[in-house]
C-alpha positions as CSV (number, residue, x, y, z in Angstrom):
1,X,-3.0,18.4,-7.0
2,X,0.3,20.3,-6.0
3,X,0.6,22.7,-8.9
4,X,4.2,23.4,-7.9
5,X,4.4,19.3,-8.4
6,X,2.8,18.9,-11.3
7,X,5.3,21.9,-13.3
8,X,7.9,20.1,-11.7
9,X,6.6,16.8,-13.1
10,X,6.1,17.7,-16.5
11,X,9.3,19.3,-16.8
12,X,10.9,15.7,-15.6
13,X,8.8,13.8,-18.0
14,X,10.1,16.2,-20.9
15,X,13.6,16.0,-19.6
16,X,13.6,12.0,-19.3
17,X,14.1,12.3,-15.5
18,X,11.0,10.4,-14.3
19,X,12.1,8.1,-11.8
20,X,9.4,6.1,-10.3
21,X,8.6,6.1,-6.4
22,X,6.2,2.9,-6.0
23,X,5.0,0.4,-8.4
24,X,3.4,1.2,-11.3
25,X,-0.3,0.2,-11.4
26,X,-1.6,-3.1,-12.7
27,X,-3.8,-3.5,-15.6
28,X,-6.7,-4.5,-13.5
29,X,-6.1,-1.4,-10.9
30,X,-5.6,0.8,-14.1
31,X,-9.0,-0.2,-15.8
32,X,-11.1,0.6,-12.1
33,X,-9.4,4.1,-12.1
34,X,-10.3,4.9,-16.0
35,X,-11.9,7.9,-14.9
36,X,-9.1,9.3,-12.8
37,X,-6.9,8.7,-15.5
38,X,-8.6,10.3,-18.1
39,X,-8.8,13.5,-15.1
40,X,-5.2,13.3,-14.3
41,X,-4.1,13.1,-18.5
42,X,-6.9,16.3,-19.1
43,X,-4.5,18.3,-16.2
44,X,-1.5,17.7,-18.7
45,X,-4.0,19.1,-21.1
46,X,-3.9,15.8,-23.0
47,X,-6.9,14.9,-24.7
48,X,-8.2,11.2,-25.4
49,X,-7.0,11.3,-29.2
50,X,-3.5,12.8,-28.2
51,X,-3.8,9.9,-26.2
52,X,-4.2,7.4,-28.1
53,X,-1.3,9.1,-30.2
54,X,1.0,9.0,-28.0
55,X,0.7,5.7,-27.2
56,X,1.5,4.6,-30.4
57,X,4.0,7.1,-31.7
58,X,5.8,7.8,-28.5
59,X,5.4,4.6,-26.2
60,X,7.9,6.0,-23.9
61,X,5.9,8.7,-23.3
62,X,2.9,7.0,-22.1
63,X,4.8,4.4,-20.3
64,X,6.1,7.6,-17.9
65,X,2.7,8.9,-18.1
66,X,1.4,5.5,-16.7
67,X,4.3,5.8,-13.8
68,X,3.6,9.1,-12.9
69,X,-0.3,8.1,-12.4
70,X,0.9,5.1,-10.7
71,X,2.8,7.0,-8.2
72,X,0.0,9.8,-7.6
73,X,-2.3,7.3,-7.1
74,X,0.0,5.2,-4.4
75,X,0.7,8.6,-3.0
76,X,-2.8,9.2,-2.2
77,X,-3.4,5.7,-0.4
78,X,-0.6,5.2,1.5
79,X,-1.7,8.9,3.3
80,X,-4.9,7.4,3.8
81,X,-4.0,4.3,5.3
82,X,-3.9,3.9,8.8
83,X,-3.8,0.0,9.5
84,X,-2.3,-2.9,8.0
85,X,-2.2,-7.0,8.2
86,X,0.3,-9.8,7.3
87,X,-1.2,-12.7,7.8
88,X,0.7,-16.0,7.2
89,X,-0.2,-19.4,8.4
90,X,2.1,-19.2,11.3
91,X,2.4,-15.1,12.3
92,X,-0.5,-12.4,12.0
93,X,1.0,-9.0,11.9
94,X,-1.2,-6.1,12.8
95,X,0.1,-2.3,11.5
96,X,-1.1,0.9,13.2
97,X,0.1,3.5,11.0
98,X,0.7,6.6,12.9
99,X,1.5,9.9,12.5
100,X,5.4,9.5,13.8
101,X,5.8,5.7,14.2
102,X,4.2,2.2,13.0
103,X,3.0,0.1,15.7
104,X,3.2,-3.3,15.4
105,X,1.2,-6.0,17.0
106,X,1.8,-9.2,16.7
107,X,1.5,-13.1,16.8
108,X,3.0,-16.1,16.8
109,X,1.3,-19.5,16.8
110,X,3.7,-22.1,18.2
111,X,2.0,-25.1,16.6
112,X,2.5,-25.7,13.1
113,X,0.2,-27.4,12.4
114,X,-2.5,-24.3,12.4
115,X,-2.2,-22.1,9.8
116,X,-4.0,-19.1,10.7
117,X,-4.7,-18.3,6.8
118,X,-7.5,-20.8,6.8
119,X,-11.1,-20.6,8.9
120,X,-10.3,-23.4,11.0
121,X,-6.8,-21.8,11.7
122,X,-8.6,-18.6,13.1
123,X,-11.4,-20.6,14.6
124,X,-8.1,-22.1,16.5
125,X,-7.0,-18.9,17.9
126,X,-9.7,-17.6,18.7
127,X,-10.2,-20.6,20.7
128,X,-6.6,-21.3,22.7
129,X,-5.8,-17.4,22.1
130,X,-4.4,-17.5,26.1
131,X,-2.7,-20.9,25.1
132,X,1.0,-21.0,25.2
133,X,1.0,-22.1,21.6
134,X,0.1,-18.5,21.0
135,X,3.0,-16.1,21.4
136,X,1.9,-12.4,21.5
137,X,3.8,-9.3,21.2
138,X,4.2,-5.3,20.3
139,X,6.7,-2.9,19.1
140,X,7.1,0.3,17.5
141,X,9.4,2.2,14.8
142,X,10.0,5.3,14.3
143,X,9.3,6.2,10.1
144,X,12.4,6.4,7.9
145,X,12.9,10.3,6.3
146,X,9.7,8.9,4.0
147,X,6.9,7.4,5.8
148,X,4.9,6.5,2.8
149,X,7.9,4.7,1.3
150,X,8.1,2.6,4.6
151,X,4.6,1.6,4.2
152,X,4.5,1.1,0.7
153,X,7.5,-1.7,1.9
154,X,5.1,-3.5,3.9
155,X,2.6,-3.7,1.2
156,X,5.0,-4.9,-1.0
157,X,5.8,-7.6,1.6
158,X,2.6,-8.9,1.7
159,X,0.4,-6.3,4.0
160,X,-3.2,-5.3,3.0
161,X,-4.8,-1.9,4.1
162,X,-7.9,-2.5,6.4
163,X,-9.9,-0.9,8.9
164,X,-7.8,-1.9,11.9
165,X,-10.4,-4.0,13.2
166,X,-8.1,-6.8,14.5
167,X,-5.5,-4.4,15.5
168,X,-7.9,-2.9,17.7
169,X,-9.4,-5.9,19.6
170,X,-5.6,-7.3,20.0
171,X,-4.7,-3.5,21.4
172,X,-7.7,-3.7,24.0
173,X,-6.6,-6.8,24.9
174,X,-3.1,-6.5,25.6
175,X,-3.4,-2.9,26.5
């Protein structure tokens, strides 16, 4: 970690300044990164039973704690990714995350009543892909001054992180 961030994010946490960037964590996502957690509190030089102190006797502590974690942690995985999908029973949204831009493919399906969030719904376009029930287009946008906060939005409208497999095949077959 950024030394020269983590100074600066301690002395925010002890000034009250902490203003998170993402979401913070859920419970679920917090309990399968236990071990990072207990890393990331031992570089604040807090041990398990200060710990469990402060979250008693200084809640508000541990709740910024939990936020800055949160926000490493979202940090770290929205450099990594490099594809996402928004799939919806009518639309299938394809994200190539690039260095300077997001490139978008994407689809429309005409007929509603296939909804591509099902197997048979895919099993449809896969079968009448060259239909025109099957509207398929591209574009591409620049990133906003923060590229991981304009990803993050698209996650938080419904986009997963994947490999890019279906981006891939649509790019080869429209390119």
């Amino acid at each position: 970690m950024n030394k020269l961030y983590l100074n600066l994010r301690s002395y925010l946490l002890r000034a009250h300044f902490f203003i998170m960037k993402y979401t913070r964590l859920t419970k679920e996502q917090l309990e399968e990164l236990h071990k990072e957690f207990i890393n990331f509190l031992a570089t604040q030089s807090i041990t398990v039973d200060e710990w469990g102190d402060i979250k008693i006797n200084k809640p508000e502590v541990a709740e910024q704690e939990l936020d800055v974690f949160s926000d490493l942690v979202w940090e770290g995985v929205l450099g990594k990714a490099k594809y996402l999908e928004n799939i919806s029973p009518q639309h299938m949204y394809l994200f190539h995350l690039g260095e300077k831009k997001i490139e978008l493919i994407g689809l429309k399906i005409k007929n509603t009543d296939v909804d591509l969030t099902t197997k048979e719904g895919y099993s449809w376009l896969q079968e009448n892909l060259m239909s025109e029930d099957v509207e398929i287009f591209n574009a591409n946008k620049s990133y906003s001054q923060d590229a991981q906060l304009d990803k993050f939005t698209l996650i938080q409208q419904g986009s997963v992180i994947t490999k890019g497999q279906l981006y891939q095949y649509f790019e080869k077959l429209i390119g």
